[in-house]
N, C-alpha and C positions, 0 to 999 in steps of 0.2 A: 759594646752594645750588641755586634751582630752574635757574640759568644752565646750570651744570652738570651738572645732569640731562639738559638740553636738549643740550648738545654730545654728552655720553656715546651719547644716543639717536641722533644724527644719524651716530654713527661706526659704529655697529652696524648703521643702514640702510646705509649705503655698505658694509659689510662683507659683506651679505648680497648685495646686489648686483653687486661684485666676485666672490664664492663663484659667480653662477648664472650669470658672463658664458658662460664656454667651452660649457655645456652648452646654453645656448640660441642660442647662436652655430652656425648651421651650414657657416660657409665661412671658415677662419683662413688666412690667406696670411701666406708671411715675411716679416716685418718691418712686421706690422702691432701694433697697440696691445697692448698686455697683456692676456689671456685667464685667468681662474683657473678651477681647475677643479672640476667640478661638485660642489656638496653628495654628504651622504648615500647611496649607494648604493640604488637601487632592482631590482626584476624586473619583467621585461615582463608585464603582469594580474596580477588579484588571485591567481592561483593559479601562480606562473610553478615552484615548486621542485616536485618530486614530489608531497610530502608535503602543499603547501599547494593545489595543484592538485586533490589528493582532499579535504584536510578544506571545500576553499570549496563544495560541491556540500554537503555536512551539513548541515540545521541544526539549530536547538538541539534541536532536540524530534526527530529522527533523522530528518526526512523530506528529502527534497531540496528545493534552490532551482527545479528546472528544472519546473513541475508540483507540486509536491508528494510524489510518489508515494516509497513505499518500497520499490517495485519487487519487492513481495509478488504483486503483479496476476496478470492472463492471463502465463502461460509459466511464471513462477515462477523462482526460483533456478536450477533444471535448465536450463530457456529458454535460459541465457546462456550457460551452460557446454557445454566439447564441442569436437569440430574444425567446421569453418565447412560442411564438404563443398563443394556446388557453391553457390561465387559468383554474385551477384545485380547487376544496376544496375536501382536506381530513380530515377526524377525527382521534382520538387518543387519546387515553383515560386519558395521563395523560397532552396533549395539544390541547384538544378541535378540533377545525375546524382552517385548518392553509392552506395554499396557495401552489400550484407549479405549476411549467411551466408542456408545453404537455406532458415532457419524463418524469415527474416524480420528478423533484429534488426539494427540498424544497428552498421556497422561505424565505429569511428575511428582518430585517431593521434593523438600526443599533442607537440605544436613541441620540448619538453626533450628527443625523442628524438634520434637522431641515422641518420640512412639510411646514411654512407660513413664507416668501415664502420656499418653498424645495431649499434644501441644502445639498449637500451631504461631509461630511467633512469624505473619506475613500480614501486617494491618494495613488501612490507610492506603500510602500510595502502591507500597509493597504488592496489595490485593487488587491493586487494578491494574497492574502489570502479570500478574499470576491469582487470576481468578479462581477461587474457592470451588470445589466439586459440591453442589450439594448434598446430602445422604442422602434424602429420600431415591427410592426406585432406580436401587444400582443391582443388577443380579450379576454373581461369576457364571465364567464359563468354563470349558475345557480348560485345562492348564493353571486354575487359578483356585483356588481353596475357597468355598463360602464362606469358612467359618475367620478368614483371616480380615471379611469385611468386616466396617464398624462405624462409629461416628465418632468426631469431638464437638463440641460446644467451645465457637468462637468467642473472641472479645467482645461483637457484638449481638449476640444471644442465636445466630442461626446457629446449623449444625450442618458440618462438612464431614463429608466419605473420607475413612481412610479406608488404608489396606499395611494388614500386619503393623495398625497402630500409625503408619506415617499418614498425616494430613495427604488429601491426593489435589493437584491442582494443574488447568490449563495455560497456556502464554498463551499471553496478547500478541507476540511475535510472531507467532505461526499462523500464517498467511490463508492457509489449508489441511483440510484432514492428510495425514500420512507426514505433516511436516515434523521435524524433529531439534527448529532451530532453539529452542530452550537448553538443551544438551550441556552443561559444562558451564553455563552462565556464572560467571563471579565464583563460578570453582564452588559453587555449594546448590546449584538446583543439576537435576539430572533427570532421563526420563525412571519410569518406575517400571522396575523387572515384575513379574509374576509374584515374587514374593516379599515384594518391598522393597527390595534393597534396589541399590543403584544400579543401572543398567549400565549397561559399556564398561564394567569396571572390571580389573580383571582377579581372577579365581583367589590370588592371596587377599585382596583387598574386601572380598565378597562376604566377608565372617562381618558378624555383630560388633556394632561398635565397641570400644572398648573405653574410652571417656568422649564425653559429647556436651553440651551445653542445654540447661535450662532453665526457664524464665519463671522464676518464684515470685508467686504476687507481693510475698511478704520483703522478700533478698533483694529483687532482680535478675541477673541472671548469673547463675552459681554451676560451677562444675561438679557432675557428676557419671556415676561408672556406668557402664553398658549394663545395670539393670536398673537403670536410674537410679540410685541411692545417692546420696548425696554425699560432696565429699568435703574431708577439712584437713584443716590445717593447724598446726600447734607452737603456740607463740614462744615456749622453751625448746623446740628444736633452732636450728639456725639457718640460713641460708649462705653465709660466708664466714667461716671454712660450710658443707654442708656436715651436718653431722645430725644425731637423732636425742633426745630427750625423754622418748619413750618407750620406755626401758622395762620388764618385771612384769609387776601386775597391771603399769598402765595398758597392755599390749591384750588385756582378758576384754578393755571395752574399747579401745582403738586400735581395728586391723588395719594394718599400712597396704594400701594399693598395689598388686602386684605389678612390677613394669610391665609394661604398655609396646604395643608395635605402634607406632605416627603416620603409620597408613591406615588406621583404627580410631580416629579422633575425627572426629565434627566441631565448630563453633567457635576454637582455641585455636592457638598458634602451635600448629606441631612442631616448629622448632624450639617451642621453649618445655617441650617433654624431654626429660631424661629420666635415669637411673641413679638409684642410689643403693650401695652395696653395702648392708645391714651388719652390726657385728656376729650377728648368727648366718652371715653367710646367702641370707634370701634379698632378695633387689625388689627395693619399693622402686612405684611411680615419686616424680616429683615436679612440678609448671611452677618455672620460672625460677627452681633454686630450692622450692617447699616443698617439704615431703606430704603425702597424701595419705590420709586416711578414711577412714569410716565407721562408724557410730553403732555400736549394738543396741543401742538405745531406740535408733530407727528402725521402725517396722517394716514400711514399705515404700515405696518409691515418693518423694517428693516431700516424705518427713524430713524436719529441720530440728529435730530435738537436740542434737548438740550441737546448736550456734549459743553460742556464748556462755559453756560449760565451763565452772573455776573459773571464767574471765580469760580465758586463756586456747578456748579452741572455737573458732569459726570457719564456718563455712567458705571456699574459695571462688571469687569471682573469676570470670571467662577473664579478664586481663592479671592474675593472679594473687590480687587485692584479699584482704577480709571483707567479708562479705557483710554489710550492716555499719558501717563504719565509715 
């Protein structure tokens, strides 16, 4: 009996081990060993969805992780709320040059959102933890481009400021103007550099995303490339062995994603980004074991014209799913 404990156990190590090859695998070429694909789905930080991005800044006792503060302090409620009027750049030695409005509060953006087209996926409780910037009567100033201001149109019909496309928004956390405790919250809000991008982050990190997540009225939320295009997947390629299906002329309307840096991904689990080494030699993206592609059929950011092309290629969800399904 105890023999057979022992084998039973050894087949579930090897089991488990097989389950984590692909996802810790960063580079799968054709025709190489068997790759399975990764366990359990995860999200990028502890706070990667909306809703968990606001509740990880709570704690039990209502006060925030960043400090403490309940953001009763100097400024108050009012402090936060408001159009931004004329834009600010401050520095800081351990987050560079980062944004706020006129009184001072820090500005951020949050990786769930989406810049092309903008998108703001921070509803509900989400939004009362990280208050909306209005658009109206924001002006740049030194350091900051006019033209990279803008607007989106929320879930609920107002319209919030961005800059260079990212939604812009206050914490309820920060106590006072100059405060920066939003910073690194659940690993996806950060404050906002001068020109969008995340502040404090450093110089390799500071390039355009390269896949990031967005929320399709139609999909939900589907992965797509750093110009927003959306991306698919194709149900005659394979994920164990990895290997490719599309081959020839399929490759004239599906170009494979080129691999990816995982310091360049928002919304997804960068551990379940790798490579895959194409028989011609070029390395596609691939989440979760799937090779990535994209659609010439799509015009511009946030078309979905090849979901459900032949029956056989859809779009990919943030946990690596078909998308519609």
């Amino acid at each position: 009996m105890e023999k057979r404990h022992i084998a039973f156990a050894g087949v579930s190590v090897a089991m488990v081990l097989l389950t984590a090859a692909c996802g810790s695998s960063k580079d799968n070429s054709a025709g190489s060993a068997n790759v399975q694909p990764a366990g359990g789905s995860q999200t990028v930080g502890a706070g990667a969805s909306a809703s968990a991005g606001a509740g990880a800044v709570a704690g039990a006792t209502g006060g925030y992780e960043a400090g403490g503060d309940s953001g009763a302090a100097a400024g108050g409620e009012a402090g936060r709320t408001g159009p931004a009027q004329q834009l600010a750049v401050k520095e800081d030695a351990k987050l560079g040059k980062f944004v706020t409005d006129s009184k001072g509060w820090t500005l951020y953006r949050f990786d769930e959102d989406t810049p092309k087209p903008a998108k703001s996926n921070c509803n509900d409780d989400c939004a009362t933890k990280w208050p909306a910037v209005p658009a109206d009567d924001a002006a740049a100033t030194t350091g900051i481009e006019s033209s990279k201001l803008g607007s989106v149109t929320r879930s609920d019909g107002t319209k919030q400021l961005t800059l260079a496309g990212w939604p812009v928004y206050r914490f309820a956390g920060d106590a006072k103007p100059g405060d920066t405790k939003g910073q690194g919250v659940g690993g996806t809000w950060n404050a906002l550099a001068p020109d969008g991008k995340p502040a404090g982050k450093t110089a390799a990190a500071d390039d355009s995303l390269q896949l990031m997540v967005n929320n399709n009225a139609e999909l939900g939320k589907i992965i797509v490339d750093g110009k927003g295009m959306t991306v698919y997947r194709f149900d005659k390629d394979s994920a164990w062995p990895m290997k490719t299906g599309c081959l020839g002329a399929c490759l004239d309307t599906w170009k494979p994603v080129k691999a990816v840096d995982t310091t360049k991904v928002a919304g997804l689990d960068a551990a379940k980004v790798t490579s895959f080494k194409r028989p011609d030699g070029t390395k596609q993206a691939a989440f979760d074991c799937w090779l990535l592609y994209t659609f010439t059929g799509d015009k511009k950011p946030g078309d979905i014209n090849g979901q459900g092309v032949k029956g056989t290629w859809l779009a990919v969800t943030d946990k690596g799913k078909k998308a519609g399904q």
